[in-house]
C-alpha positions in Angstrom: -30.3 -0.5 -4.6 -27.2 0.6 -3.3 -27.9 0.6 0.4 -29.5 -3.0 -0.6 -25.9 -4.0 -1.6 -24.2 -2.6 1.2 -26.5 -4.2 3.5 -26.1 -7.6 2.0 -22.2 -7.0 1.9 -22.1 -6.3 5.6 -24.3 -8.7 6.5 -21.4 -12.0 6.6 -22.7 -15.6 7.4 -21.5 -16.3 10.2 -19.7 -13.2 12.0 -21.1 -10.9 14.9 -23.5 -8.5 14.1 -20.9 -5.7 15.5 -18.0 -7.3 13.4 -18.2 -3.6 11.6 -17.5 -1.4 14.6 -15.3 -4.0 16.8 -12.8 -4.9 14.1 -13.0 -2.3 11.9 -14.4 1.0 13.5 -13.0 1.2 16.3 -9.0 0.2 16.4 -9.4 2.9 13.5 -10.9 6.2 15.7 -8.4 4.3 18.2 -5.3 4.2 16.3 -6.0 7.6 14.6 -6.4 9.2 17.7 -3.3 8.4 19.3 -1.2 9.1 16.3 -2.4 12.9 16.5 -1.3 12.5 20.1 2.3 11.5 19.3 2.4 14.1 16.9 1.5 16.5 19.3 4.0 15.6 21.8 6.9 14.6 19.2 6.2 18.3 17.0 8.7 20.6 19.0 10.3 18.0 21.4 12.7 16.0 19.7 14.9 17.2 16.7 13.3 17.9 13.2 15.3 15.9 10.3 16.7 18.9 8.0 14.5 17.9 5.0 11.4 19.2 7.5 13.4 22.0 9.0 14.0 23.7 5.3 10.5 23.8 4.6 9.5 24.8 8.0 12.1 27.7 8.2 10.8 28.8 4.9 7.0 28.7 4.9 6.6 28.8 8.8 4.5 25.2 8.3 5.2 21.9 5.5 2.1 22.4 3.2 -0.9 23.8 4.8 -1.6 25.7 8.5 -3.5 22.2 9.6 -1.3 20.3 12.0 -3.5 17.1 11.9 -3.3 17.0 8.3 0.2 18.0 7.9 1.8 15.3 9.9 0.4 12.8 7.0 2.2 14.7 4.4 6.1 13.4 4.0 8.5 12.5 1.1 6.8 11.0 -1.9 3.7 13.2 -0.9 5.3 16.4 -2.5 5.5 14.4 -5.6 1.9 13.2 -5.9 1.0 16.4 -5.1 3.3 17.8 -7.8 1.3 16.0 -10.7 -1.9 17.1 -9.1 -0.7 21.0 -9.7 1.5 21.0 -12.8 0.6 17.4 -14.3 3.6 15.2 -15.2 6.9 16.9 -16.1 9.5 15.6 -17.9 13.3 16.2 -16.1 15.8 18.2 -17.9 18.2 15.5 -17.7 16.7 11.4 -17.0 19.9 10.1 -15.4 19.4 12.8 -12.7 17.0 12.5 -9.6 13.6 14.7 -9.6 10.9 13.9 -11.9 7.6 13.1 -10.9 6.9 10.2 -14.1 8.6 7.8 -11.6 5.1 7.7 -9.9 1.8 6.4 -11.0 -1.6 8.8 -11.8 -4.9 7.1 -10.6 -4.3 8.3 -7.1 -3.5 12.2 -8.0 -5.8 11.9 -10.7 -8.3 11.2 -8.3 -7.7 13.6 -5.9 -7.6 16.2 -8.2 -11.0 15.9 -8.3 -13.1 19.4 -9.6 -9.7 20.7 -10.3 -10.1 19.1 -13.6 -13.1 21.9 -14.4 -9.8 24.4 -14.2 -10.7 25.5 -10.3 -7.9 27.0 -8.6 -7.7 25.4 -5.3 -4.4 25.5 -2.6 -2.6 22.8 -1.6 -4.6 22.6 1.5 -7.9 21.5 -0.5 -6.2 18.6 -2.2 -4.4 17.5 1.0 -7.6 17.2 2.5 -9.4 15.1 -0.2 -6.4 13.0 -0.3 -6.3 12.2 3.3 -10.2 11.0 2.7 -9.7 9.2 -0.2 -7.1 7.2 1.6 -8.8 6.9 5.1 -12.1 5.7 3.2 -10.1 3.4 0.8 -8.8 1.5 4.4 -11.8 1.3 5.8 -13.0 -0.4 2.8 -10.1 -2.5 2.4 -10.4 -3.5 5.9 -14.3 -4.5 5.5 -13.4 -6.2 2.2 -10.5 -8.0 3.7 -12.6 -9.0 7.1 -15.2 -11.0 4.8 -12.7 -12.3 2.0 -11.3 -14.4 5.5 -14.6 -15.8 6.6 -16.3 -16.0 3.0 -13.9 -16.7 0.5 -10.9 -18.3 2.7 -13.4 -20.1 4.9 -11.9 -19.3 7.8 -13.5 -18.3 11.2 -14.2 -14.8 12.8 -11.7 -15.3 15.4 -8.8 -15.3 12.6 -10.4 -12.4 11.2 -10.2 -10.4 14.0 -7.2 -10.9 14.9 -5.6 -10.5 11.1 -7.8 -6.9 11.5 -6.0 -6.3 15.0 -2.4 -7.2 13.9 -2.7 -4.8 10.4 -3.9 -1.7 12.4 -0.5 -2.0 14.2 2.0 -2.7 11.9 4.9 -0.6 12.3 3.8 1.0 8.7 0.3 0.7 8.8 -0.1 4.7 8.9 0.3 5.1 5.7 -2.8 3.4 4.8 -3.7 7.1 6.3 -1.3 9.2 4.8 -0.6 11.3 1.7 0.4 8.2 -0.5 -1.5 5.9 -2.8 -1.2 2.8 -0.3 -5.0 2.6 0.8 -5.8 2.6 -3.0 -3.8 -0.2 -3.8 -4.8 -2.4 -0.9 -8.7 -1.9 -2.1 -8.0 -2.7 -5.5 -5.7 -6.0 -4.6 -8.4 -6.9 -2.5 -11.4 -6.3 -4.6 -9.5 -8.2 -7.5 -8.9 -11.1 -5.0 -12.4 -11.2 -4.1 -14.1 -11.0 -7.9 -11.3 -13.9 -9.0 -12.6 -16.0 -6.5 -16.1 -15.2 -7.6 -15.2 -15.8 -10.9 -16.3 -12.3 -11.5 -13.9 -11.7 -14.1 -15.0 -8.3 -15.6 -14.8 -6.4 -12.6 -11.6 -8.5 -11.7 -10.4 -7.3 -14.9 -10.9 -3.4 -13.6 -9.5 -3.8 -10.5 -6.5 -5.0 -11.7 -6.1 -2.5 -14.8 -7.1 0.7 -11.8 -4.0 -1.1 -9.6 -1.3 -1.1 -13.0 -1.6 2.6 -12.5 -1.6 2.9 -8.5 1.3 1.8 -8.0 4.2 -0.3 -9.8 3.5 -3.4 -8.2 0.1 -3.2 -9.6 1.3 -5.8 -12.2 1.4 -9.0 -10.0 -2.3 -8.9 -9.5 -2.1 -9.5 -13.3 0.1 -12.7 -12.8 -1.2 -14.1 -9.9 -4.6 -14.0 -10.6 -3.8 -15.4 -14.2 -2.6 -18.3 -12.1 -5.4 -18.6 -10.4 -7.8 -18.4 -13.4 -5.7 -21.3 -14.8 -6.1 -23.3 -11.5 -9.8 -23.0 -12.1 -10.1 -23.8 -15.4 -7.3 -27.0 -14.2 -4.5 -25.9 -16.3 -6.4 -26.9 -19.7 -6.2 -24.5 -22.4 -9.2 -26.2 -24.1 -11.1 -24.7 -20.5 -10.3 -21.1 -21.8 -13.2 -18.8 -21.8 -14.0 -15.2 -23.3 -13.7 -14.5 -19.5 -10.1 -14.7 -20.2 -10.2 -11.3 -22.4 -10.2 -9.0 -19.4 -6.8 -9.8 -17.9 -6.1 -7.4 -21.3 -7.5 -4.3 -19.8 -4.4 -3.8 -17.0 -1.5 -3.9 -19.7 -4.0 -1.5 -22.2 -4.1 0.7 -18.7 -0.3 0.6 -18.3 0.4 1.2 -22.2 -1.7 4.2 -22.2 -0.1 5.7 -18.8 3.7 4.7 -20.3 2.3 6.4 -24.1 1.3 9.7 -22.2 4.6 9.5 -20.4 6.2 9.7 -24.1 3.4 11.9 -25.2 5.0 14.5 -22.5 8.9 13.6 -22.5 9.8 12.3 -26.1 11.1 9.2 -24.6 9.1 5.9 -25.3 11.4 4.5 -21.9 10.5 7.5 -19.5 9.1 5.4 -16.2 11.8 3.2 -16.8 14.6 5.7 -17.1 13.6 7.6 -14.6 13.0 4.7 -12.0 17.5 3.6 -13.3 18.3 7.2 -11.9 15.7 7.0 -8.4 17.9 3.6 -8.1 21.4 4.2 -9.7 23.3 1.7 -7.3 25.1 -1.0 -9.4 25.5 -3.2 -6.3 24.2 -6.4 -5.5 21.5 -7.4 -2.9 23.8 -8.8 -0.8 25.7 -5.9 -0.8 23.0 -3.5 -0.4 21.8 -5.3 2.5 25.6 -6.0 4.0 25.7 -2.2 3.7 22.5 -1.0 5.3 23.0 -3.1 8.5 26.6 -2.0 9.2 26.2 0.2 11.1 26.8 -0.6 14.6 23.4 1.3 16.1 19.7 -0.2 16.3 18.3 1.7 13.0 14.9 1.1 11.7 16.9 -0.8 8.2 18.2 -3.2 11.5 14.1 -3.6 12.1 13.1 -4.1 8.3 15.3 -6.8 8.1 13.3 -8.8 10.6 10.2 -8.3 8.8 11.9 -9.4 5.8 12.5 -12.6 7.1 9.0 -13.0 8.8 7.3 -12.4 6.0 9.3 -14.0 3.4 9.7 -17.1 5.6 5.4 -16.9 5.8 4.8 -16.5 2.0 6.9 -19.9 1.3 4.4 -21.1 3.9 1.5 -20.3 2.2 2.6 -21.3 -0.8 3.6 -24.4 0.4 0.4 -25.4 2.5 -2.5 -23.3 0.9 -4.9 -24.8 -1.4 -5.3 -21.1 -3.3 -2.0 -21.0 -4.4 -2.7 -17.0 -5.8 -2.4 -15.7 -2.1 0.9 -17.4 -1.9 2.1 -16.4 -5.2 1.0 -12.9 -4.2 3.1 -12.7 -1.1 6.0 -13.9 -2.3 6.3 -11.9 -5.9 5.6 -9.2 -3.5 8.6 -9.7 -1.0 10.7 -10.7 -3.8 9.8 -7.4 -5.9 10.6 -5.7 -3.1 13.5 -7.1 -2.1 15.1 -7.2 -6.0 14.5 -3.3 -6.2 17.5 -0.8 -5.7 15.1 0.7 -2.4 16.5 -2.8 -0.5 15.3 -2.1 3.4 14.7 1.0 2.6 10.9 1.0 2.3 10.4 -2.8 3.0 7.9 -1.6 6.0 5.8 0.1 3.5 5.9 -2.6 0.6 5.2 -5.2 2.9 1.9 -3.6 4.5 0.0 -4.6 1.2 0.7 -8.8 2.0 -2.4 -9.5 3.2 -1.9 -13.1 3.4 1.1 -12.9 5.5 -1.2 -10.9 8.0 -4.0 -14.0 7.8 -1.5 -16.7 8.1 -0.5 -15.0 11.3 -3.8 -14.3 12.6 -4.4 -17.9 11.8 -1.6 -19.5 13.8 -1.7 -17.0 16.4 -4.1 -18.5 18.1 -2.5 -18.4 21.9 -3.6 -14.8 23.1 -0.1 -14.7 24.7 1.6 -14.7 21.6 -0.9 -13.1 19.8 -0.6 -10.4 22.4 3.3 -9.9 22.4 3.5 -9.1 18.4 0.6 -6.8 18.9 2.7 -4.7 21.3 5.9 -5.2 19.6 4.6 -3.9 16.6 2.6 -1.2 17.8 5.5 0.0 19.8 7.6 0.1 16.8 4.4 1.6 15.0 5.0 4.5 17.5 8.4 5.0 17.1 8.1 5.0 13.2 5.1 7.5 13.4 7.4 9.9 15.6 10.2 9.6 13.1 7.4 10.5 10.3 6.2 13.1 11.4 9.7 14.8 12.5 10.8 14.4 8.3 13.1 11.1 9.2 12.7 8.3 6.3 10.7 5.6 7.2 9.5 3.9 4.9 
């Protein structure tokens, strides 16, 4: 039954019968590949941040003895990985930095896998199922997102393949492959997408509650996909159905995950308390921003910044000239969550990766292989410059 289903699923009216392997398959092994080969030649060549060095100085290695897992292990890995050995832990003081409740469980939950049955496994062992749960999740997302374009957008292969080509080398698409809960998140957003369109509603209803507790941002699927519910029932409340009901499972989700966050700490606030002290800064967007690009030298906030604009400037787009409306509500609740956040520029590459209707409008109107062509290297060379900084400890994203 199940190979029946995934048969019929890859089987898309309309596309190539090697769609799979030339959109999908490929620019992955591809992509993958040549990341290992920058952080071979970057690893010992160019100068280690200090947060790398520490650790490097005082285990001899970052987290296991695997170089080609390690280098996909940065930053806000340490603190998934954190809940996966010790389970949430309250801080001593919530207006200081350094607890792990600022992040969400599904994706450490997951990976935690038999160590639920009280196995004691090393770090390596977790790292490892990590890295597969996030390298499957993309090439699921990717599948899922390949057929959402010619199925549910109605648009043809040629914009597929090129929305495929220009997310595989985005400056931040590596952490689709990393340590993080990115890969998750894009699945779910998608799979929600797709069921909402089908008017699927229960399983749009678990995709969304599964995203609440991936990641923050989780809770625009609810919104946008409330839109587009009301859009199909034509704004009339009279239209309202029992299907309506499961929009409730993603704030039961998120009240459960905030109650065992007070269940643990005392405090009824504790994600949002801790998130005021990851983001202390009183100051305005305007003057976060003035104060990021200051400085006179090309720095990857300099970069960001461009983005920002692309993308922002395509979300009013598709809001303005899509029929769906819920893709362009997506993108732009997205850029503007982003942007509203005390993190301004500082992981807008990483935020941003998740718009997928920012990458389909562009793989739309890209349809001149010259200009295609010329973001495809621009980004991918930035892609490699961001990797190198990764994997030498430098912030990224």
């Amino acid at each position: 039954m199940l190979i029946k289903q995934i048969k019929q699923f890859l089987a898309i009216p309309g596309a190539s019968t090697n769609w799979l392997w030339d959109s999908v398959l490929f620019p992955f092994f591809v992509t993958r590949s040549i990341w290992e080969l920058i952080a071979y030649y970057v690893r010992g060549n160019y100068l280690l941040a200090p947060y790398i060095l520490h650790k490097i100085q005082v285990r001899g290695y970052f987290q296991t003895r695997i170089v080609p897992l390690d280098i996909f292990v940065r930053w806000d890995s340490n603190w998934y990985l954190s809940i996966i050995q010790n389970g949430y832990q309250a801080p001593a003081n919530f207006n200081s930095l350094g607890s792990n409740m600022g992040f969400f469980p599904l994706y450490p939950y997951l990976v935690k896998s038999i160590g639920w049955f009280g196995v004691n496994l090393p770090n390596g062992f977790y790292i490892a199922v990590g890295l597969i749960l996030s390298n499957l999740c993309f090439l699921a997302s990717a599948a899922l997102l390949y057929r959402l374009i010619v199925v549910s957008a109605g648009f043809d292969e040629s914009v597929a393949r090129r929305t495929l080509g220009l997310l595989f080398v985005f400056p931040a698409s590596f952490f689709y492959s990393a340590f993080y809960p990115e890969s998750l998140f894009f699945f779910l957003a998608l799979g929600a997408f797709t069921f909402a369109l089908q008017d699927k509603w229960f399983f749009t209803g678990i995709c969304m509650a599964l995203a609440v507790v991936t990641r923050p941002p989780g809770f625009v699927l609810v919104i946008v996909l409330g839109w587009l519910y009301m859009e199909k029932h034509r704004w009339k409340l009279r239209e309202i159905r029992a299907s309506a009901l499961w929009f409730a499972l993603a704030p039961i989700a998120l009240l459960l995950h905030f109650y065992e966050l007070y269940r643990i700490s005392g405090h009824p606030f504790a994600f949002f308390e801790v998130m005021t002290a990851w983001f202390p800064s009183q100051d305005s967007v305007f003057q976060r921003t003035f104060q990021y690009l200051q400085n006179p030298m090309l720095n990857v906030y300099k970069i960001d910044f461009v983005l920002v604009i692309l993308f922002v400037s395509c979300s009013l787009y598709i809001c303005w000239k899509w029929s769906v409306k819920a893709y362009g509500a997506f993108a732009i609740i997205m850029c503007v969550l982003s942007l509203s956040t005390g993190s301004l520029l500082v992981s807008i590459s990483r935020e941003y990766v998740v718009i997928f209707p920012v990458f389909i409008l562009l793989g739309e109107k890209l349809k001149r292989r010259e200009l295609y062509l010329s973001l495809m290297a621009v980004w991918f060379a930035l892609q490699v410059i961001y990797f190198a900084g990764w994997v030498n400890g430098y912030w990224i994203a």
